[in-house]
N, C-alpha and C positions, 0 to 999 in steps of 0.2 A: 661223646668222644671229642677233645678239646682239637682243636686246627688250629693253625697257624695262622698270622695275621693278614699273610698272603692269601693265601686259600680262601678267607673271609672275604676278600674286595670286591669277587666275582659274584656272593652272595647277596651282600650289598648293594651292585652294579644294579644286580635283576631286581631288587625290592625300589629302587629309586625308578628302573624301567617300567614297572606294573604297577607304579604310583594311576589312581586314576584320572586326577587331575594333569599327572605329565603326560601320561596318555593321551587326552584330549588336548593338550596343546603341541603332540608332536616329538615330544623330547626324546631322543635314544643315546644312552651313553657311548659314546666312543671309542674313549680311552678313561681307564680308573686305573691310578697306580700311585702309591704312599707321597710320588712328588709333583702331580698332576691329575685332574681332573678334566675332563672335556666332552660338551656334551652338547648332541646336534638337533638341528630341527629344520622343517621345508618349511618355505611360503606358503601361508594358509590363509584366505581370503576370512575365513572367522578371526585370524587375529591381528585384524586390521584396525589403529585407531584413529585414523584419520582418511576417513571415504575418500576426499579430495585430492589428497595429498599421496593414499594407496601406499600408509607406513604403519611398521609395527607398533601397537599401542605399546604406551610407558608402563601399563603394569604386568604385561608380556617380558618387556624388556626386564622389570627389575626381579619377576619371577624365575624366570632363565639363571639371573645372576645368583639369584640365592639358593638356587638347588645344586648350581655349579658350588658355590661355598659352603652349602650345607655337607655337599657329600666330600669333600677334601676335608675340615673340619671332621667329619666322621674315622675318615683315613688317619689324618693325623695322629686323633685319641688310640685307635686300635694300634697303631704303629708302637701304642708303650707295653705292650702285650706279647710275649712270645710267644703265647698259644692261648687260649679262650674258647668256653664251648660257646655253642650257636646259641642255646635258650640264656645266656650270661648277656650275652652281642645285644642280642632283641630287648632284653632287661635296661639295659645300661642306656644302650642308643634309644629305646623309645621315651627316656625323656629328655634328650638331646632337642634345642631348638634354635631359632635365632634372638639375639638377643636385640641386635642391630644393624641395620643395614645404609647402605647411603649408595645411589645409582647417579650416577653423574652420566647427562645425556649429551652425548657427543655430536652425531646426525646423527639424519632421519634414519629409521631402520627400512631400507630398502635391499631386497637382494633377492636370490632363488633360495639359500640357507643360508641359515646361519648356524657360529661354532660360538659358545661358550667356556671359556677353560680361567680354572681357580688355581690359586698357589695357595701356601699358608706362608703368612708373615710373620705371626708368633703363635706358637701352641703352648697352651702352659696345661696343670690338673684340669683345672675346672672350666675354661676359655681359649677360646680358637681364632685370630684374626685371619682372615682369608682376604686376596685381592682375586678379582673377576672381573672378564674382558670380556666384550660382546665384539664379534666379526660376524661380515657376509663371508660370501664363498669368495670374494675377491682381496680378500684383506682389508676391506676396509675399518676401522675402529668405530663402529657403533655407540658403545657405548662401556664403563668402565665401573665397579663399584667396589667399595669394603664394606663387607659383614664380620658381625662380629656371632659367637655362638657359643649358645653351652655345652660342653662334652662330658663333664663329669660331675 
C-alpha cells in the first residue's frame, strides 16, 4: 500500500534511530520534518577525544553532522513523491549516500548534550546540499558542516 510522504518520515526517523552504530553513539532523532532535521545525544565518557581537555572527539562531531544531513537529504528526495510504497522507499534510499562532506570545528565540544539539526540548501534529482550545526544544551555553536549526497 503506497503512503504518503508524510507518513514516511516517522518510518525513516526509526530506521536512522536503530541504526547500530547511532545507537552506540547515542543519537535519537528529535525532530524529522520535510524542513528540518534534529538530532540529539548526551555526554558520553567513550566519545571523548581529548582525555585532557574531556571534549568530544572530531569524528563524533563530523558523524552527528552527516546523519543530520544524511537524513534531511533523504527528506528532501521523498518530498518529490506524493505517495510511495515502503519496499520502493527502502529500494531507492538504500543506495542513497554521502558524496561530500566538510565539518568546520568551531569549539571544543563540551556540554551535558548536544542537538544537531540540517537544512537543505539545494535538492535537485540526483543530489542534495545540506548545512548542519552542532550545539550543546546551551546554545553554544560547536561546530558547523556542508554535506553534499546522492538521492537519486
Amino acid at each position: 500500500m503506497a503512503q504518503s510522504a508524510d507518513q514516511l518520515l516517522s518510518y525513516i526517523a526509526a530506521t536512522f534511530d536503530h541504526m547500530p552504530f547511532n545507537r552506540l553513539l547515542g543519537l535519537q532523532v528529535s525532530r524529522f520534518a520535510d524542513d528540518e532535521v534534529e538530532v540529539r545525544f548526551p555526554w558520553a565518557e567513550q566519545l571523548v577525544g581529548n582525555p585532557i581537555q574531556q571534549i568530544l572527539h572530531g569524528g563524533v562531531i563530523a558523524t552527528v553532522l552527516d546523519v543530520a544531513g544524511g537524513m534531511m537529504a533523504v527528506a528532501s528526495a521523498l518530498g518529490r513523491f506524493s505517495e510511495i510504497e515502503q519496499a520502493e522507499l527502502v529500494q531507492r534510499f538504500g543506495k542513497m549516500s554521502t558524496i561530500d562532506i566538510r565539518t568546520d570545528y568551531l569549539r571544543p565540544g563540551r556540554g551535558a548534550e548536544f542537538i544537531a539539526t540540517a537544512r537543505v540548501i539545494r535538492a535537485g534529482n540526483k543530489v542534495a546540499v545540506c548545512r548542519m550545526e552542532l550545539h550543546n544544551e546551551h546554545g553554544v555553536h560547536i561546530a558547523l558542516g556542508t554535506g553534499t549526497y546522492l538521492v537519486g
